[in-house]
FINUDO-421166 format. One record per residue (C-alpha): residue number from 1; z, y, x. Coordinates in nm, 2 decimals, always signed. Each point is the difference from the previous one (the first is absolute). Example, Ala and Ser with C-alpha at 12.3 -4.5 7.8 and 13.67 -1.06 7.14 Angstrom:
REM FINUDO-421166
   pos       pz       py       px
     1    +0.78    -0.45    +1.23
     2    -0.07    +0.34    +0.14
***
This chain:
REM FINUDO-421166
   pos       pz       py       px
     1    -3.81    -7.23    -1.23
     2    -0.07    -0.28    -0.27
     3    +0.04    -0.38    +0.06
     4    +0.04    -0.31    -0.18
     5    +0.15    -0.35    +0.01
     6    -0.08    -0.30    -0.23
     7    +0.16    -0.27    -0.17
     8    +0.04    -0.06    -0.34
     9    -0.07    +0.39    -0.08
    10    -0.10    +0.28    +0.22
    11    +0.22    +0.27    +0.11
    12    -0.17    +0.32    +0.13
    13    +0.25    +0.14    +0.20
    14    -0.05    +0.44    +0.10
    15    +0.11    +0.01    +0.33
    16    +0.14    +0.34    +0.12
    17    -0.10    +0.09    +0.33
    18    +0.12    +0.40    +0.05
    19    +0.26    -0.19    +0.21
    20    -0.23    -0.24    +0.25
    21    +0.32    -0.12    +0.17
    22    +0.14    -0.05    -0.30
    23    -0.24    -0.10    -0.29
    24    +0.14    -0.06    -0.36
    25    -0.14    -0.16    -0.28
    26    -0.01    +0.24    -0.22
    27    -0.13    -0.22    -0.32
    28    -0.10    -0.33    -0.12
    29    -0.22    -0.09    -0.29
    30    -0.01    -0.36    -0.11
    31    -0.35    -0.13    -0.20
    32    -0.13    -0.32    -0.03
    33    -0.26    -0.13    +0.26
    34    -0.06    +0.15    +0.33
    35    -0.24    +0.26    +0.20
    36    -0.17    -0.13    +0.30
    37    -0.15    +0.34    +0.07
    38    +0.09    +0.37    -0.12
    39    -0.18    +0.27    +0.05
    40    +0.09    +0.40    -0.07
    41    -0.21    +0.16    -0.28
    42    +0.09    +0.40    +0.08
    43    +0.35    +0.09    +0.09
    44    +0.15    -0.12    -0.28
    45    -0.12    -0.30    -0.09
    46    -0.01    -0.40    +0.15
    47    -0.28    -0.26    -0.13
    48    +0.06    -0.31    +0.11
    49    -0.17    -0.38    -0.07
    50    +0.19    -0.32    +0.01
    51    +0.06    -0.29    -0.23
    52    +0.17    -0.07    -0.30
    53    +0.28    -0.22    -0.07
    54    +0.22    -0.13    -0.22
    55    +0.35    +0.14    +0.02
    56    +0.21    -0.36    -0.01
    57    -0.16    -0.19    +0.22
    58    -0.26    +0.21    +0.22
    59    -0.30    -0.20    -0.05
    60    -0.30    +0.21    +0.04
    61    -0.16    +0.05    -0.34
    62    -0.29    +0.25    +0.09
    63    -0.11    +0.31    +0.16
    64    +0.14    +0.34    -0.09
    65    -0.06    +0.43    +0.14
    66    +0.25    +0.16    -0.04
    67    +0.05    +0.43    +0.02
    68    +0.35    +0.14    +0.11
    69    +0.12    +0.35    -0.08
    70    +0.16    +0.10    +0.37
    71    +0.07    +0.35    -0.08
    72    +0.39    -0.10    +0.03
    73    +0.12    -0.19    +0.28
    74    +0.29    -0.05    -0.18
    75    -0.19    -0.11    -0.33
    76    -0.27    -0.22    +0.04
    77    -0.20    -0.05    -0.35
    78    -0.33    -0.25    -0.10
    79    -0.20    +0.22    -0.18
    80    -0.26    -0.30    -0.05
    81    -0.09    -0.35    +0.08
    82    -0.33    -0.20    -0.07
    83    +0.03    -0.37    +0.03
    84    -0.28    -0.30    +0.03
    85    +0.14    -0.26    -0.19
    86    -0.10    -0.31    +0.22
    87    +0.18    -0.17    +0.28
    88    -0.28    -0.03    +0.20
    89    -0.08    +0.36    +0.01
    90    -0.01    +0.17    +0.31
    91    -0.12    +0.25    +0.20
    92    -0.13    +0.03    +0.37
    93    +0.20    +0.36    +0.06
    94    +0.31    -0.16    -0.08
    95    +0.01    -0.15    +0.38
    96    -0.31    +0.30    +0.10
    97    +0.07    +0.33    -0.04
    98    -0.41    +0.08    +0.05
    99    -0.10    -0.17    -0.29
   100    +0.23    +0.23    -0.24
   101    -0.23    +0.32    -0.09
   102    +0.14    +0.28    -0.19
   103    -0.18    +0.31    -0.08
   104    +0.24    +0.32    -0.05
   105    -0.18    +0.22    -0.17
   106    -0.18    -0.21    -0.27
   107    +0.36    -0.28    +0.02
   108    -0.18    -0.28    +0.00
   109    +0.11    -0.31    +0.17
   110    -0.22    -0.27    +0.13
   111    +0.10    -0.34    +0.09
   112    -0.10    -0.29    +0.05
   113    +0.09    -0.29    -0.19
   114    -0.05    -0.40    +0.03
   115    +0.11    -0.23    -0.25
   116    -0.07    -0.36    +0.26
   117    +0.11    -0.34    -0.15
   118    -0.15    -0.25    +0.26
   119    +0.35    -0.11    +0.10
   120    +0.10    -0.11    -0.32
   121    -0.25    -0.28    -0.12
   122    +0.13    -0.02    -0.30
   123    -0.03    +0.37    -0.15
   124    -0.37    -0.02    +0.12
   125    -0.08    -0.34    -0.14
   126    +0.13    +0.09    -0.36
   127    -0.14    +0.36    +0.00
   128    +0.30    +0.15    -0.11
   129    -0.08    +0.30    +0.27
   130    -0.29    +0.16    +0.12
   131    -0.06    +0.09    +0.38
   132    -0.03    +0.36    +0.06
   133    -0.13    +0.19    +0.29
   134    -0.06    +0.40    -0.01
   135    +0.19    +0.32    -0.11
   136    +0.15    +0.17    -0.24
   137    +0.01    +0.42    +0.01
   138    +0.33    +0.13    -0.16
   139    +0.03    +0.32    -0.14
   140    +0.36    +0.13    +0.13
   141    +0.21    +0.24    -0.19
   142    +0.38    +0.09    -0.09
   143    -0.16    -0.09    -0.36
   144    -0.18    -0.31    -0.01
   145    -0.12    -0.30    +0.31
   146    -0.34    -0.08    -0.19
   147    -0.24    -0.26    +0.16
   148    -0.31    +0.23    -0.04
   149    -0.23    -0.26    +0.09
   150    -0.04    -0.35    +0.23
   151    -0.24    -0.10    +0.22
   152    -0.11    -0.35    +0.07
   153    -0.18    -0.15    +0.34
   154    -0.14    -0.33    -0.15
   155    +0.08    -0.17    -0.29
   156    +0.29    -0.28    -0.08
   157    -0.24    -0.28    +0.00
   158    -0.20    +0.07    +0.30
   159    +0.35    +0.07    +0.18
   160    +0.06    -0.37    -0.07
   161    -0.33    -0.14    +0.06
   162    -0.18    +0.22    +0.19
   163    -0.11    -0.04    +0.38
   164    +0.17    +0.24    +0.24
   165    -0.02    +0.07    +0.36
   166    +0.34    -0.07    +0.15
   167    +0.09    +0.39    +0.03
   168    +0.16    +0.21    -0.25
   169    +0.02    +0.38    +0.06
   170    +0.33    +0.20    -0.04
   171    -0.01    +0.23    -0.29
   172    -0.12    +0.41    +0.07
   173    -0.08    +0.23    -0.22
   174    -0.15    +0.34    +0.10
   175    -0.10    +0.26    -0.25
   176    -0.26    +0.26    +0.06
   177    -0.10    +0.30    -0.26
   178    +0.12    -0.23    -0.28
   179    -0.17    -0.31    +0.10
   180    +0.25    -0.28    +0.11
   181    -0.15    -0.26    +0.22
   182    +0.22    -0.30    +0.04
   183    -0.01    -0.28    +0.23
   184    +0.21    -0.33    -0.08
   185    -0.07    -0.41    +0.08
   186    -0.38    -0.03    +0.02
   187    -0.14    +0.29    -0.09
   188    -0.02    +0.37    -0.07
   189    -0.06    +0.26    -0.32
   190    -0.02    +0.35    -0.08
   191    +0.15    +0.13    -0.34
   192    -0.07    +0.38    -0.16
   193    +0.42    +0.09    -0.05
   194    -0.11    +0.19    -0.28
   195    -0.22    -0.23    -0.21
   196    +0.14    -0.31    +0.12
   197    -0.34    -0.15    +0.03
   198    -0.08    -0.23    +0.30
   199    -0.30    +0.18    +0.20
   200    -0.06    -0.24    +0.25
   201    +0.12    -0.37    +0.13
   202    -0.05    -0.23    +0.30
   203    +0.10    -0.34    +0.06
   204    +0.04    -0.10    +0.41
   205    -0.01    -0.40    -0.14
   206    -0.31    +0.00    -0.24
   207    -0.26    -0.18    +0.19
   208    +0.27    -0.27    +0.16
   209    -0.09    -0.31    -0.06
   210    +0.12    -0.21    +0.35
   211    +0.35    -0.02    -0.05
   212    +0.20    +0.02    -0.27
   213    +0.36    +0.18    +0.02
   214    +0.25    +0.09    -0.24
   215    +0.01    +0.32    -0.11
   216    +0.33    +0.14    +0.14
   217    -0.08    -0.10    +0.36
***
C-alpha cells in the first residue's frame, strides 16, 4: 500500500502489508509538494496529482503529476514529474477521483484544470494572471509527461465579465472511439483525441441574460 503526509515536503511512504497484524513501512520517498490523489498505472507503476511547493517553507507554488516506479516496495523511484507553474493552479480530481481520466492503452491522462483568481482582487485587477477553466490531456510515459494539448471552456475575459447561471458542473470526461466529450462549469465539448481538433461545443449559459452570476458559482 502507498500513502502520503504533507508538510514542508512530501514523503510517500510503501507500506508493507504481507503481515496485516503487523504492517511495516517498508520505504519512504521524500519530494517536494504533495499528492492529493494516486492512482495505479499497471502493476508497477503509481501516477499521482497534487501541488507543488517550495521545500523551506511549504507554500504552494503550483500544480504538479507525478509517475512513481513501484516495482520495489523497498525502492520507490520518480521516473517523472510535470509541473504547472502557477499558484493558483488546480485541479477538480485532486479532491474527485471521477474527474481524473486515464486511458491505459493510448497513456493519456485527462484532467481538468482551473486557474480561478476571484479571491484575490488584486492579481485580477492588474492582469498579471489569466482565469482558466478546461483541461489539459497528458501523455504519460517512463520517458517523458508532455502536455499533448489543452482545452478551454470559455475564454479569460468572458470568465470575468460574462453572465452565468449560478450553477457550475463538476468536471467528467468520457471518451468514446477516440472522441472525448467533456463536461466542466457551463458547458460541454467533444474533441477528436487524435487530431486534437474541437468537433463540437455547447454553452448551458448562452442566452442568459436575467441574472448575472459569477462564473465559478
Amino acid at each position: 500500500a502507498y500513502l502520503v503526509t504533507f508538510m514542508r515536503t512530501d514523503p510517500l511512504y510503501a507500506i508493507d502489508f504481507r503481515d496485516p497484524m503487523n504492517p511495516v513501512v517498508a520505504d519512504e520517498l521524500k519530494i517536494s509538494g504533495f499528492s492529493s490523489y494516486l492512482h495505479p498505472v499497471g502493476d508497477d507503476r503509481l501516477l499521482a496529482i497534487g501541488k507543488e511547493a517550495n521545500e523551506k517553507t511549504g507554500l504552494i507554488t503550483g500544480f504538479q503529476i507525478t509517475l512513481f516506479d513501484v516495482s520495489d516496495l523497498n525502492s520507490t523511484k520518480v521516473l517523472q514529474r510535470y509541473t504547472i507553474d502557477q499558484r493558483w493552479a488546480s485541479s477538480q480530481a485532486e479532491t474527485d477521483h471521477l474527474a481524473f481520466r486515464y486511458l491505459p492503452l493510448s497513456k493519456l491522462l485527462i484532467l481538468p484544470i482551473s486557474i480561478n483568481t476571484s479571491w484575490q482582487r488584486r492579481v485580477v485587477e492588474d492582469g498579471k494572471v489569466e482565469d482558466v477553466d478546461g483541461f489539459k490531456v497528458f501523455s504519460v510515459t517512463d520517458e517523458k509527461i508532455e502536455n499533448r494539448f489543452s482545452i478551454s471552456m470559455t475564454s479569460s475575459s468572458s470568465i470575468k465579465r460574462g453572465c452565468w447561471y449560478d450553477a457550475y458542473l463538476s468536471p467528467r470526461s468520457m471518451v468514446f472511439d477516440g472522441d472525448l466529450t467533456a463536461v466542466k462549469g457551463h458547458g460541454y465539448l467533444s474533441y477528436d483525441l487524435e487530431t486534437e481538433k474541437m468537433r463540437w461545443s455547447q454553452s448551458l449559459d448562452e442566452n442568459n441574460a436575467a441574472k448575472c452570476y459569477s462564473y465559478w458559482g
